[in-house]
N, CA, C and O atoms as a GROMACS GRO file, in nm:
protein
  396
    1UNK      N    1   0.082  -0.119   0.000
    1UNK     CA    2   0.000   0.000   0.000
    1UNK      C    3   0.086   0.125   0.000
    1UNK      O    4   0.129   0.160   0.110
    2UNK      N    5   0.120   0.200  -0.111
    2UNK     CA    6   0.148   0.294  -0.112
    2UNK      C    7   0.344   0.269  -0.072
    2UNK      O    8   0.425   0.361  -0.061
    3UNK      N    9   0.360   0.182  -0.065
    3UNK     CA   10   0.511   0.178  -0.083
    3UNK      C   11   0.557   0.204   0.072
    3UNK      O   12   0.676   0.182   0.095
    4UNK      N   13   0.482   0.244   0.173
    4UNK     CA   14   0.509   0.227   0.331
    4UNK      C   15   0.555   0.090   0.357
    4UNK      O   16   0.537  -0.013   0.293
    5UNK      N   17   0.656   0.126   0.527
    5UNK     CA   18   0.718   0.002   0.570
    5UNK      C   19   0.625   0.003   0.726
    5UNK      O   20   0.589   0.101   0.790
    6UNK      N   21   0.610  -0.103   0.748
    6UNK     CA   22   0.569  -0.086   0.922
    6UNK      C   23   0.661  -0.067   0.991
    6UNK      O   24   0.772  -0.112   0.962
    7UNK      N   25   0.636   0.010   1.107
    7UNK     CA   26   0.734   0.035   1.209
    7UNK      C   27   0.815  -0.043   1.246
    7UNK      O   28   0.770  -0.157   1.239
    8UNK      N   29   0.964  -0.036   1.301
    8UNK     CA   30   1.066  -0.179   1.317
    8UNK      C   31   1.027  -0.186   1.480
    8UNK      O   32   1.039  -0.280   1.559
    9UNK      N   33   0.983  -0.073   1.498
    9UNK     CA   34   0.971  -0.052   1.732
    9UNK      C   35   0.869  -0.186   1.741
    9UNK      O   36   0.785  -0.228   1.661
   10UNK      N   37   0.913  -0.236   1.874
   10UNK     CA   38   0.805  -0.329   1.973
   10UNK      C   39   0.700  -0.268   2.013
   10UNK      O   40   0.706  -0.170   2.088
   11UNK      N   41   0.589  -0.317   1.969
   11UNK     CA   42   0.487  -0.219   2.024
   11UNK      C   43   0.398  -0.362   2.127
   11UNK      O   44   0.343  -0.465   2.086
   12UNK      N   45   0.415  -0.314   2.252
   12UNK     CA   46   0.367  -0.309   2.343
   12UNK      C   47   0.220  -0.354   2.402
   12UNK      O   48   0.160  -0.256   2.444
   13UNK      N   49   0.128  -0.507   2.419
   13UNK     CA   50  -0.006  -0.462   2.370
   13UNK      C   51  -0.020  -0.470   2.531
   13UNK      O   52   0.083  -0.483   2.597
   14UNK      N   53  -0.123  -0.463   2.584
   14UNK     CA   54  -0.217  -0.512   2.728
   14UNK      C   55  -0.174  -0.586   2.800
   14UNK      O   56  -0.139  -0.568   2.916
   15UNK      N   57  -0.168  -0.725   2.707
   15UNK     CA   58  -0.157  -0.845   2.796
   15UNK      C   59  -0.009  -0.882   2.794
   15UNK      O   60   0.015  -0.998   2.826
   16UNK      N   61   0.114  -0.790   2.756
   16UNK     CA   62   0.228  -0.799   2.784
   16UNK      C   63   0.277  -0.747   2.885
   16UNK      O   64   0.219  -0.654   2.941
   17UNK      N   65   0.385  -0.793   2.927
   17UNK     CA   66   0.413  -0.741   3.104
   17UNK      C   67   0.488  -0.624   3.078
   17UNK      O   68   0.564  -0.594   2.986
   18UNK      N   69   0.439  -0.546   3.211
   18UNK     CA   70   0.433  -0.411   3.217
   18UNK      C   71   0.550  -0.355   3.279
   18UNK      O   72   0.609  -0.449   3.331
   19UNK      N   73   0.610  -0.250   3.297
   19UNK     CA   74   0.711  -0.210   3.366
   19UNK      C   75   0.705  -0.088   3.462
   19UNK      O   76   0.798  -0.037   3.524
   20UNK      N   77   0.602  -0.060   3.460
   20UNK     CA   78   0.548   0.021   3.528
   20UNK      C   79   0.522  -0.028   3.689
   20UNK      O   80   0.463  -0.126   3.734
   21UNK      N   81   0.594   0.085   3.754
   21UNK     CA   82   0.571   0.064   3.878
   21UNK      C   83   0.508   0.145   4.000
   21UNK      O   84   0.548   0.261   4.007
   22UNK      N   85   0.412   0.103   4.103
   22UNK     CA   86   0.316   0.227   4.114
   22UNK      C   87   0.414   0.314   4.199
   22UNK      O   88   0.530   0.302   4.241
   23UNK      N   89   0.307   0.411   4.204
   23UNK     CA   90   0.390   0.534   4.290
   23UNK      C   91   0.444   0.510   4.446
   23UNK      O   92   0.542   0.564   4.498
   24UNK      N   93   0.369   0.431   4.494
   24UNK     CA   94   0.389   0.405   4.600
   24UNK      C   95   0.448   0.262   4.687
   24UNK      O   96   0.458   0.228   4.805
   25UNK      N   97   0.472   0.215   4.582
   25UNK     CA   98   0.599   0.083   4.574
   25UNK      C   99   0.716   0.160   4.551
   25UNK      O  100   0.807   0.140   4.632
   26UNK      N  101   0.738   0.256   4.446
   26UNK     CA  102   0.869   0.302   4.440
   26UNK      C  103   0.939   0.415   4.558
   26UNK      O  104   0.929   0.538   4.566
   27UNK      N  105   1.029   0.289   4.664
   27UNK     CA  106   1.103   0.383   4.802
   27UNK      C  107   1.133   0.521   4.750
   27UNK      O  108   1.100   0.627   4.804
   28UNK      N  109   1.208   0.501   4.627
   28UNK     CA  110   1.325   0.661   4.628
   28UNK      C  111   1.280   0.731   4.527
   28UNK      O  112   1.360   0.808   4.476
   29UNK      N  113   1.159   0.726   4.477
   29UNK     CA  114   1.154   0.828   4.355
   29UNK      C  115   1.172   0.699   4.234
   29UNK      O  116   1.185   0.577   4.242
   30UNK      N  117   1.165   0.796   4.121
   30UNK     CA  118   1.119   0.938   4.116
   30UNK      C  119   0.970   0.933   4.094
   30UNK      O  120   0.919   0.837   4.036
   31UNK      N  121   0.894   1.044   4.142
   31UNK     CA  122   0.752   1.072   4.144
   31UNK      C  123   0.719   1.197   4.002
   31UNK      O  124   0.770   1.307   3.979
   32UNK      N  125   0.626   1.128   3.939
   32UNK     CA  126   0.588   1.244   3.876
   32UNK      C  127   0.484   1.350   3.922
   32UNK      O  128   0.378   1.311   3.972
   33UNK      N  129   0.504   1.454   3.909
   33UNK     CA  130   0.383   1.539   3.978
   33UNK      C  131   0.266   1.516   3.981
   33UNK      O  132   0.198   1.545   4.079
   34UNK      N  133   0.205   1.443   3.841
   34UNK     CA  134   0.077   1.443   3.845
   34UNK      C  135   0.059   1.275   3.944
   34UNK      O  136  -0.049   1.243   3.993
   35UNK      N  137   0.152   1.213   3.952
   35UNK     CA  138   0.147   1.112   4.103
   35UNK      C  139   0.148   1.165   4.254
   35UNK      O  140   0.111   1.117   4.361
   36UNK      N  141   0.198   1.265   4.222
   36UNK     CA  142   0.218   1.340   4.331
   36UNK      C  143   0.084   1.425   4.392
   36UNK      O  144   0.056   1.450   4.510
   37UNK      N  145   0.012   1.459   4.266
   37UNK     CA  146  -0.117   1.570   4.292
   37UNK      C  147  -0.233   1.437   4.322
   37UNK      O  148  -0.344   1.462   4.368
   38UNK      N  149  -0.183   1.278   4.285
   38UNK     CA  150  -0.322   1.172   4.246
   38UNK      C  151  -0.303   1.122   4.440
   38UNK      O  152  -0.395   1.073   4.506
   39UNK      N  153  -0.178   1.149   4.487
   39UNK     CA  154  -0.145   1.051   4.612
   39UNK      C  155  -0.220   1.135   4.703
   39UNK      O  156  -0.316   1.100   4.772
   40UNK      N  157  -0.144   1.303   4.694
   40UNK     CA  158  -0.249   1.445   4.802
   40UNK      C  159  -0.417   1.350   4.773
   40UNK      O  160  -0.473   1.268   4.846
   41UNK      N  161  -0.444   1.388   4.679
   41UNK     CA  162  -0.598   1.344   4.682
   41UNK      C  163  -0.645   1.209   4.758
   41UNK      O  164  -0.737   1.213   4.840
   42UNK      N  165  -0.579   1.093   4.728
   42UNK     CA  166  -0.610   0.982   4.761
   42UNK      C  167  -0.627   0.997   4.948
   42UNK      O  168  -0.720   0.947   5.011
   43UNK      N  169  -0.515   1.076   5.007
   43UNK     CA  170  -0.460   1.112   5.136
   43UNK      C  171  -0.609   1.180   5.163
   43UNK      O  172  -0.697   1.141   5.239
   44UNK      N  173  -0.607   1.273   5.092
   44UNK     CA  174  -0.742   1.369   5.173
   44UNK      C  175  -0.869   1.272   5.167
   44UNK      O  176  -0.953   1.251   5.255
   45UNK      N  177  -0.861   1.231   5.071
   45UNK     CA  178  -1.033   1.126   5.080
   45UNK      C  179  -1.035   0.993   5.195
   45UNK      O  180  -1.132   0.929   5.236
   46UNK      N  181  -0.900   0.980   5.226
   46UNK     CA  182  -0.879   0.903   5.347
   46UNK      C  183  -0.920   0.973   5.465
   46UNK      O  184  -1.028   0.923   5.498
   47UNK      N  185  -0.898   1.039   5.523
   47UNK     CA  186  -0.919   1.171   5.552
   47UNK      C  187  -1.084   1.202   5.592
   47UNK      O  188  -1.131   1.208   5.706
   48UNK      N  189  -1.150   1.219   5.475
   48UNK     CA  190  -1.254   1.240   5.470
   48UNK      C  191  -1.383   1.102   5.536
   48UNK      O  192  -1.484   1.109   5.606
   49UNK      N  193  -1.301   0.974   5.456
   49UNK     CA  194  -1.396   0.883   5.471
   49UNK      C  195  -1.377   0.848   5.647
   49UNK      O  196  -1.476   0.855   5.719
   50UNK      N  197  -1.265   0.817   5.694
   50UNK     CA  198  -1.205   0.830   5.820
   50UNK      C  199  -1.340   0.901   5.934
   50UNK      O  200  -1.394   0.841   6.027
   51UNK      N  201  -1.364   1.031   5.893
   51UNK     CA  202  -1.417   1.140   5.972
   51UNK      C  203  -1.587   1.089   5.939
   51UNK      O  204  -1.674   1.128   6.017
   52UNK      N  205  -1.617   1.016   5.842
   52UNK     CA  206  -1.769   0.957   5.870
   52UNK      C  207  -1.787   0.833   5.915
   52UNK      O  208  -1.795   0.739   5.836
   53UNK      N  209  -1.794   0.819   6.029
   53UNK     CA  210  -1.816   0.706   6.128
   53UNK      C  211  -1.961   0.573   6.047
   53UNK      O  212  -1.977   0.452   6.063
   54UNK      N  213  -2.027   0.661   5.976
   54UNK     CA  214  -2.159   0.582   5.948
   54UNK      C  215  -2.101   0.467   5.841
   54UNK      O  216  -2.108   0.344   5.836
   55UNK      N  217  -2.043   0.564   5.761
   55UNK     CA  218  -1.916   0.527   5.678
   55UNK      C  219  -1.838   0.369   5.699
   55UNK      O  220  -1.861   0.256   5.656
   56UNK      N  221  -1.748   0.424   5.778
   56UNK     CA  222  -1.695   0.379   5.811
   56UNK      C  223  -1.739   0.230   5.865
   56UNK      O  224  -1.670   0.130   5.844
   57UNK      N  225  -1.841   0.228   5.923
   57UNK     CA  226  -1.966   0.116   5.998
   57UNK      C  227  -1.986   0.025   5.866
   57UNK      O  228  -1.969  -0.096   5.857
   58UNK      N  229  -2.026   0.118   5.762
   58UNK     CA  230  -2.081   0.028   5.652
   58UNK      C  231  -1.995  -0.025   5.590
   58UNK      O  232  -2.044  -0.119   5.526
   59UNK      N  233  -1.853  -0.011   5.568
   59UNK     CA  234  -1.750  -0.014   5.478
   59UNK      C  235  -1.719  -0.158   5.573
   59UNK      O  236  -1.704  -0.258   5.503
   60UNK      N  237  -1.709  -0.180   5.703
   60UNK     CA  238  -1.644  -0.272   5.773
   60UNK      C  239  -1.747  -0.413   5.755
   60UNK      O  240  -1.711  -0.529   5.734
   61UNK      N  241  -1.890  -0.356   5.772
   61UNK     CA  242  -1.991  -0.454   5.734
   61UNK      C  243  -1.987  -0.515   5.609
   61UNK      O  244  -2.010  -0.636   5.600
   62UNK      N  245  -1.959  -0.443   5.507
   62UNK     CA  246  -1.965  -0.498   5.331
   62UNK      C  247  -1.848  -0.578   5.339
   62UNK      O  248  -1.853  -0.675   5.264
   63UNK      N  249  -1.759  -0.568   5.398
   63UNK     CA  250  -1.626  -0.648   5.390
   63UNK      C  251  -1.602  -0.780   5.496
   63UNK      O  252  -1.521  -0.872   5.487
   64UNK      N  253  -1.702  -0.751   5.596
   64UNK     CA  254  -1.692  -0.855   5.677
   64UNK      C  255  -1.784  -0.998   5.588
   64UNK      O  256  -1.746  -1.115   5.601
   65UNK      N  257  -1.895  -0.962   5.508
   65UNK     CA  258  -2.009  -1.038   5.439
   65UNK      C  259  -1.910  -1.087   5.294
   65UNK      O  260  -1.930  -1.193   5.235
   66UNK      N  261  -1.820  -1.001   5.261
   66UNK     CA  262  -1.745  -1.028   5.176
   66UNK      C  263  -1.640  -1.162   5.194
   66UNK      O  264  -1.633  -1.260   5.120
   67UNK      N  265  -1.566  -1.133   5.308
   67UNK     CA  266  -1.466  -1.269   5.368
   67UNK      C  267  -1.558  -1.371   5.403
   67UNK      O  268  -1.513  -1.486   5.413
   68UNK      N  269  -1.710  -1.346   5.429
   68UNK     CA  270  -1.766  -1.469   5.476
   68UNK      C  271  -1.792  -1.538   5.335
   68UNK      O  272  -1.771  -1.659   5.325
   69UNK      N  273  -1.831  -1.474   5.238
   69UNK     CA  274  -1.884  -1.516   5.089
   69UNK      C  275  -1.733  -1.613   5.078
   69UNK      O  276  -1.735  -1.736   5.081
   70UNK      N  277  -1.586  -1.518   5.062
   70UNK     CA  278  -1.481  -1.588   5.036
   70UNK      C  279  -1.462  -1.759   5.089
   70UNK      O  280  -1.422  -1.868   5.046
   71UNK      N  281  -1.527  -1.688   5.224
   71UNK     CA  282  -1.506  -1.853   5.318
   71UNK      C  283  -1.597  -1.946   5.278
   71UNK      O  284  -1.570  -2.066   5.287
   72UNK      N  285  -1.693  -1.909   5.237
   72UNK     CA  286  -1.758  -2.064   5.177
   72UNK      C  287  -1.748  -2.092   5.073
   72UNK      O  288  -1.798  -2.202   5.050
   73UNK      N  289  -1.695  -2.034   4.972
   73UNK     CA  290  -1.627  -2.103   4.849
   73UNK      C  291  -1.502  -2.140   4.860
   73UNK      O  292  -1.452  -2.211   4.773
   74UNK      N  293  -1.434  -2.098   4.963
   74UNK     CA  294  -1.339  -2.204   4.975
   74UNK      C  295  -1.357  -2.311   5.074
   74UNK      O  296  -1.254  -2.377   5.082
   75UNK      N  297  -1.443  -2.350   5.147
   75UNK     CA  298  -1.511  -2.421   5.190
   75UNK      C  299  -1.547  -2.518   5.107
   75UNK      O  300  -1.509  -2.631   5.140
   76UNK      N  301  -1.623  -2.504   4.986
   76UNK     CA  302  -1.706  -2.556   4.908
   76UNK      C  303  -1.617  -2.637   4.824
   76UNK      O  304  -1.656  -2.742   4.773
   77UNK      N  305  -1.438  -2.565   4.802
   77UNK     CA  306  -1.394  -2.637   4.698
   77UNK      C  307  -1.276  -2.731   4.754
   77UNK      O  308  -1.178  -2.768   4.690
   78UNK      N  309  -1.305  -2.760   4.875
   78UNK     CA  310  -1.173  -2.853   4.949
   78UNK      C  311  -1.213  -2.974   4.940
   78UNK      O  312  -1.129  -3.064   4.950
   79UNK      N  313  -1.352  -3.005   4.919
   79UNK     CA  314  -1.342  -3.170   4.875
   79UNK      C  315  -1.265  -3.182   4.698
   79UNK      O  316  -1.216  -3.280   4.642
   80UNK      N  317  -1.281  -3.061   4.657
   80UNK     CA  318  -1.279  -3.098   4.502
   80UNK      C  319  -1.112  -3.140   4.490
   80UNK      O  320  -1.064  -3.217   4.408
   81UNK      N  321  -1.019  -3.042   4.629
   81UNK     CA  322  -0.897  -3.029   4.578
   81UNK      C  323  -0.867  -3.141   4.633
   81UNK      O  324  -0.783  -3.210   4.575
   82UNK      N  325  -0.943  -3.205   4.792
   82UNK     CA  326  -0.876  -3.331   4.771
   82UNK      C  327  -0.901  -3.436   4.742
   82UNK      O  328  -0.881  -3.542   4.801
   83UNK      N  329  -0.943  -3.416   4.654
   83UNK     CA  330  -1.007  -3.565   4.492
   83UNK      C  331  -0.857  -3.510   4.374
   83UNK      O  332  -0.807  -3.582   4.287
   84UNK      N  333  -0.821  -3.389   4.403
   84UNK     CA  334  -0.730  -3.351   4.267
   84UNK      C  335  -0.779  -3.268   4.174
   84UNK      O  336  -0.719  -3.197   4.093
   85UNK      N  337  -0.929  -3.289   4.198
   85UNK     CA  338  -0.985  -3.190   4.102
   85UNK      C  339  -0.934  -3.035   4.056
   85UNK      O  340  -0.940  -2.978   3.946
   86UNK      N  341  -0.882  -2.990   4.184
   86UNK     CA  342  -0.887  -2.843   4.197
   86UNK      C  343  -0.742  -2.779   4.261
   86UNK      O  344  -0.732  -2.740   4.377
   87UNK      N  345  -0.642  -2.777   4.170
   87UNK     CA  346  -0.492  -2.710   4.240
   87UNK      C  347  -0.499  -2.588   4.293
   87UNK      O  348  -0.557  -2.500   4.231
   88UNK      N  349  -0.454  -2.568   4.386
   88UNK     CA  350  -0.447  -2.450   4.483
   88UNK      C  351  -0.377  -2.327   4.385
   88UNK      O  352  -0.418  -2.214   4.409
   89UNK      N  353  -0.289  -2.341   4.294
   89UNK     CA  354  -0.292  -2.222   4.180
   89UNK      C  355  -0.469  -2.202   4.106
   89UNK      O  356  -0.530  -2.096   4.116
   90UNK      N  357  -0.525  -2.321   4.040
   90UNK     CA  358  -0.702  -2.262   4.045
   90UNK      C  359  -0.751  -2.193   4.122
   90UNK      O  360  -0.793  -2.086   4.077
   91UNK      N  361  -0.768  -2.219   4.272
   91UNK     CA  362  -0.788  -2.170   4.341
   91UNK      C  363  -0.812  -2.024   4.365
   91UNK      O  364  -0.911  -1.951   4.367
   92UNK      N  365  -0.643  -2.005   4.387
   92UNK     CA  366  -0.609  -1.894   4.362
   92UNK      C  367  -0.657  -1.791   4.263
   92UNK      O  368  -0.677  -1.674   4.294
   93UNK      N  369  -0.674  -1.846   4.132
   93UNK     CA  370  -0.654  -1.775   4.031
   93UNK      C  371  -0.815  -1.724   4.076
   93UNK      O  372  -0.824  -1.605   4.105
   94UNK      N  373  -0.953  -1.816   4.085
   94UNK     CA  374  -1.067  -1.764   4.066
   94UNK      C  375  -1.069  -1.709   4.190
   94UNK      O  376  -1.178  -1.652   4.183
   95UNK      N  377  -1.024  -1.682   4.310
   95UNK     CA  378  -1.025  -1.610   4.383
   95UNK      C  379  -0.996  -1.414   4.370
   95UNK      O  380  -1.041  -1.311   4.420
   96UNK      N  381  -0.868  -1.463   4.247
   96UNK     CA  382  -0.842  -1.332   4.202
   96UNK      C  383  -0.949  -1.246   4.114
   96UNK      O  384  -0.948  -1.127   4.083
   97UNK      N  385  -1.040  -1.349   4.083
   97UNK     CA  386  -1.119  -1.344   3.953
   97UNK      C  387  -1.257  -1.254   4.025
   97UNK      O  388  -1.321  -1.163   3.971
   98UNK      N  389  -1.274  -1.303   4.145
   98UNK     CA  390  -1.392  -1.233   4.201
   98UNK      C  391  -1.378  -1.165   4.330
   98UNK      O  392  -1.469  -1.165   4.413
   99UNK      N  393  -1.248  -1.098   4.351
   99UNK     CA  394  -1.229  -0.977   4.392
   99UNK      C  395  -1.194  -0.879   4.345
   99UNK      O  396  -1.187  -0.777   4.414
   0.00000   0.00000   0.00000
């Protein structure tokens, strides 16, 4: 088409591993500002949610119903793993899948 070459660069898609590392894993820098202006924010809404107790009540409740949900599916799948059915990397993985 028109006598063009495709690019010789690696281009990069989604499901290739990333090198990116977050802001707040990296000890020494360097921070970019606009990480810097996303972390202030994150800080103040801590902050904020902190200071509503009702909040706070409900946030501990949704998460407590949450580990119980966790606990009976893994409950549910310990006969499977010890038949073989089910490797503890599966496990794992659909655990990751529905949090």
């Amino acid at each position: 088409m028109g006598g063009r070459e495709m690019p010789k660069a690696e281009i990069e898609s989604a499901a290739s591993p990333s090198k990116y590392v977050p802001p707040h894993e990296r000890k020494d820098g360097p921070w970019d500002s606009y990480e810097l202006e996303d972390c202030g924010r994150h800080c103040e809404m801590a902050d904020k949610i902190r200071d509503n107790p009702k909040l706070m009540e409900a946030m501990a409740k949704h998460h407590e119903k949450r580990a119980a949900e966790h606990h009976k599916i893994a409950l549910s799948m310990k006969p499977h793993m010890k038949r073989g059915m089910v490797s503890e990397a599966a496990l794992e993985k659909a655990a990751k899948r529905r949090a």
